[in-house]
Each structure stands twice: as structure tokens, then as C-alpha cells.
C-alpha positions, 0 to 999 in steps of 0.5 A: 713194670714201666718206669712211671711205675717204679718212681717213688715205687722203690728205693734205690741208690746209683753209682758212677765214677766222679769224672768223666772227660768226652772230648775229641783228642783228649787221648793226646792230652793223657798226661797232663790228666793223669799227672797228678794222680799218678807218677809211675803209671803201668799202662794196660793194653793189647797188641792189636792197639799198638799196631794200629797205631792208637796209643802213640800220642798218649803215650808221647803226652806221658813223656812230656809230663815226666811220667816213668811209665811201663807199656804192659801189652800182654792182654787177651780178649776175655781175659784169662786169670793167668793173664791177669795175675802175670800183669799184677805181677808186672805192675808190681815188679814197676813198683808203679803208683796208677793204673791206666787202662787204655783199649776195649773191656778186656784191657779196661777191666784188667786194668781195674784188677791190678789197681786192686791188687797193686798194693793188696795181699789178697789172691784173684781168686779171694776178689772173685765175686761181689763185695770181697775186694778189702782195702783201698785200690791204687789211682786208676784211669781207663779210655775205652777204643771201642764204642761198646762194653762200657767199662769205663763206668762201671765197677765190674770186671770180667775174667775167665778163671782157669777152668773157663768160666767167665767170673766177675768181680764187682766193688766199689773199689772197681770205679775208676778215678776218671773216664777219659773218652776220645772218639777220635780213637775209634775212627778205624774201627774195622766194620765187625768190631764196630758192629758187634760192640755196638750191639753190645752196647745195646744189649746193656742198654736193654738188659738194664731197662729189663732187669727184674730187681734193680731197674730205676728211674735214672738207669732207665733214663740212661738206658733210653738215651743210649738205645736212642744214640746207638740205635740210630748211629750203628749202622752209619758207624759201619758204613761211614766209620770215619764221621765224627758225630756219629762216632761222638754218638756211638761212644757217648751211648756206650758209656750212658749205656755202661752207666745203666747196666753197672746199676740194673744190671744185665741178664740172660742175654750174657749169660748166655753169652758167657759160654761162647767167650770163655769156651770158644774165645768168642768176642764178648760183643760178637757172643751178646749179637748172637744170643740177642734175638733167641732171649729177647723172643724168649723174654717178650711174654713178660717184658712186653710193656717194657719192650713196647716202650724201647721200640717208642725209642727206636722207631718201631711200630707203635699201634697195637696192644703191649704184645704187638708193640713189643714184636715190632720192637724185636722185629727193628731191631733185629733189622737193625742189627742185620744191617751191620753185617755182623753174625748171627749163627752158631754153626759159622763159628764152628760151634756144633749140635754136641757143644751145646749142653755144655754151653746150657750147662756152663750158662746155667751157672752164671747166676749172678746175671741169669737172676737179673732177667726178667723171665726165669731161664732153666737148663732146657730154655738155655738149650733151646734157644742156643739151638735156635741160632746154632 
């Protein structure tokens, strides 16, 4: 179905959060955004933003704004529940009134967690899912550092429940109060992380544009639009990481991208990603790169017109019918994604031949995505194509 289709085809509703600040430096000015939400904020991060230095002028900006504040720099990539609960716990011992989030997705959806349940008697297991988050959340900003997960905007936050699987909650309660965005903080971006979650950016982007049940004209739109930035600024943000446009684009089709993805959301290419954070700690990024070229190839005899339509968006090769259009469209993009660098293969990951029915298995139970993809993916499709890059 290609968007001309869906207008007035489909009803549909979008959600986003109700401010969004993208300006350079705007990190440096953090507490007097935040002051009249919030006088007792816990601010969630992780160590690796400490020891680069990041967070040094917002946290002086809270100072000066009179903000008691508390520095919670515990978190994980892929965040265990454990770890979780232990920053609810923190939060709460603060008797803090808001919640900042302040990294990548693991810290910006923790984040989202703990304004939930600041206040709430309810369990992280009883949130688990969609829809069960009861109440109202405690006041919450989040500023991403990297140009990819897209957390900013949505209403989903992911977890890894303590028997490894990746579990999401989603709520309206998960949109944040505001989205700060300051592409200043991803300047020092180091190659592979500025590579992988770009490409996870662009997996939102195209699992959005593809989903089989909540693709709409206004998630397309935004979809094409961060395609079209990140797909023309990823490879410079690697080789060029201190350019300011191109880092301004990276961020901005992130974000464009988050928005898409939080209303059509994404498919096989993170389910199948799944597995790789939750049983090998994988970066989510990093998981989506690799399981990006096995789905799209496994997609293309139904998304064809789709795929056709992106590779107008990012330069391939437009003669021919839907079927031709649509490999042109895999072919660039794959070159696109060589180009940064980042890895593409199982084996180099330490991951084996034995590891992958547990993968296909643990893949297959990520329903809540797996049913967004446009073509049905079963046991033996999973264990395929994870053999495909193994």
C-alpha cells in the first residue's frame, strides 16, 4: 500500500509530545527549561556520558537555577529490570518531583520508567506491556546524545526482564513533558556508535513506512523526511563527526524518525534484533544493522511499492517495475551502510551456528513487533535469515 493509497482510505490518530526545543547549546540552558516543571529532579544517565564530558554545563545550569538535583549514573545498555527498579528505588529515596533523561535510549527510557512509577504503587512487571501503566507520571524531560533511538518522542520504553527478554512498555503516560535536542552533544560521537545508531534510525524510519496495520499519511511523511536526512548525512557524520549541519540533520531525522515509528510501529527488523541485545548485550543499534539487509530481502516480495518509493528518497535507481525499483532500493542502502563501517556479521560477535535457535525462538516471541511486519516471519524464516549474516 503506498501513502496515496492510504489518505482517506483509513482512520488514524498521532501522538507526540507537546514541546520540542532543537537548538544548539540548548543542553547549557537545562535548568531554566526544566525550573518550572520540577525543583527536586533525578537525572538518569550513564557513566560513559560522565567521562565524556557531556553533561558538565547542564548539570552547572541546574545549579544555577537552584535545582537539588541527584546524579543517578547506574544505567546499562538495554536496561536490566534490575537496574531499573534500583533507579525507581534511588528516585524515590531523593523524594524527587521530575525526572530528566539525558544519554542514549537506555537512559531516556529508564527515564520514562521511573516518572511512572516515582509516585505509583504498581510493580515494573504489572507496566509491562501496553496500555497498564495506571495514574498519572511525575514531570519528565529527556535529551538524547546520540542521533538515533529516537526515545525522545515516543511512548515506549524497552527493558530486559530478568529472564533476558526485551519487554516493552508503551502508555501515553510514556511521552515526555518536553524534548530537549542539542546536536552540539553528539559532536564526539566515536565512528561505531555514530554508525550504528544511525542505521537504527533508519530502520525506524523504514519499519514505520512498512508497518501492515498503523502506516498513515503523517507517519509517512515523517518517515521519508528522516530517510531522506539520514541517509544523506550518515556517512559524513562518520568521516566528518564535528560538522555541525550534518550532525544538526543526523539529530533532526532521529527524532522525525522516533515520531514515525511511535505511531506505525517497527517490525521484524527488531525483533529480530531482540535477541542479540537481551542474550549477547549487543547495542540495539548495532543488533538492528545487522539484522537490516536478511528482513528487508526477506520483505521485498510484498513491500516492493513501498521499498520503490523510499529508494526515490534516497537515490536508487528508479527504472523499472516495483520488484526492480525495490532491489535498487536494498542494493543503496546496503552501500550506504557498508560505507559507515559498522558490522555486519554474526560470527564476529562471537555468536555461533548453536546460538541461533534460541535466537529464532526468543525472536518469535516478540509478537508485539514481529506483527507490525509486512510479510509474516515464522520460526524457520527467523533461523534463516539470522544464518544469513551469521
Amino acid at each position: 500500500m503506498t501513502a496515496k493509497d492510504n489518505i482517506g482510505s483509513m482512520n488514524f490518530t498521532f501522538r507526540t509530545v507537546p514541546q520540542i526545543i532543537f537548538e544548539t547549546g540548548s543542553s547549557a540552558r537545562l535548568g531554566q527549561i526544566v525550573k518550572a516543571r520540577m525543583k527536586r529532579p533525578v537525572i538518569v544517565t550513564d557513566k560513559g556520558i560522565i567521562s565524556a564530558g557531556l553533561i558538565g554545563e547542564a548539570l552547572k545550569s541546574l545549579e544555577n537555577e537552584g535545582l537539588d538535583y541527584l546524579l543517578f549514573d547506574g544505567i546499562e545498555a538495554d536496561p536490566p529490570a534490575r537496574v531499573v527498579r534500583k533507579s525507581v528505588e534511588i528516585a524515590r529515596q531523593h523524594k524527587a518531583d521530575g525526572v530528566i533523561g539525558f544519554g542514549g535510549g537506555s537512559s531516556m527510557d529508564t527515564a520514562k520508567i521511573i516518572a511512572v512509577l516515582l509516585n505509583s504503587s504498581q510493580t515494573l512487571e504489572e507496566i509491562y506491556g501496553t496500555g497498564n501503566i495506571k495514574g498519572e507520571r511525575s514531570a519528565l524531560a529527556l535529551i538524547p546524545t546520540t542521533s538515533g533511538t529516537g526515545s525522545e518522542v515516543t511512548d515506549i520504553a524497552v527493558v530486559t526482564s530478568d529472564d533476558d527478554q526485551k519487554i516493552g512498555i508503551l502508555g501515553d503516560q510514556m511521552f515526555a513533558d518536553i524534548a530537549v535536542l542539542d546536536p552540539a552533544l553528539t559532536y564526539g560521537l566515536p565512528r561505531h556508535v555514530t554508525a550504528a545508531t544511525g542505521v537504527d534510525a533508519m530502520v525506524h524510519a523504514i519499519e514505520a513506512y512498512t508497518n501492515r496495520h498503523k502506516k498513515n499519511p503523517v507517519s509517512d511523511a515523517l518517515a521519508r523526511e528522516a530517510l531522506k536526512l539520514l541517509s544523506e548525512n550518515i556517512v559524513a557524520a562518520c568521516e566528518t563527526p564535528g560538522d555541525a549541519k550534518v550532525r544538526a540533520n543526523m539529530l533532526l531525522g532521529a527524532m522525525l524518525a522516533g515520531q514515525a515509528f511511535c505511531n506505525s510501529p517497527v517490525g521484524a527488523v527488531h525483533g529480530m534484533a531482540y535477541p542479540l541485545g537481551a542474550l549477547f548485550h549487543i547495542p540495539h543499534g548495532l543488533s538492528n544493522s545487522l539484522m537490516l539487509e536478511p528482513v528487508l530481502r526477506f520483505n521485498a516480495s510484498v513491500a516492493a511499492a513501498n521499498y520503490a518509493e523510499l529508494g526515490d528518497v534516497i537515490g536508487a535507481d528508479s527504472t523499472g517495475g516495483y520488484a526492480e525499483r525495490a532491489e535498487s532500493f536494498i542494493a543503496k542502502l546496503m552501500e550506504i551502510v557498508a560505507a559507515t563501517g559498522v558490522e555486519r556479521r554474526l560470527s564476529n560477535l562471537g555468536i555461533s551456528h548453536n546460538d541461533l535457535p534460541r535466537m529464532a525462538e526468543d525472536a518469535m516471541k516478540a509478537q508485539r513487533v514481529m506483527q507490525n511486519n509486512p510479510r509474516e516471519v515464522t520460526y524457520d524464516d527467523a533461523l534463516a535469515m539470522y544464518g544469513q549474516v551469521l
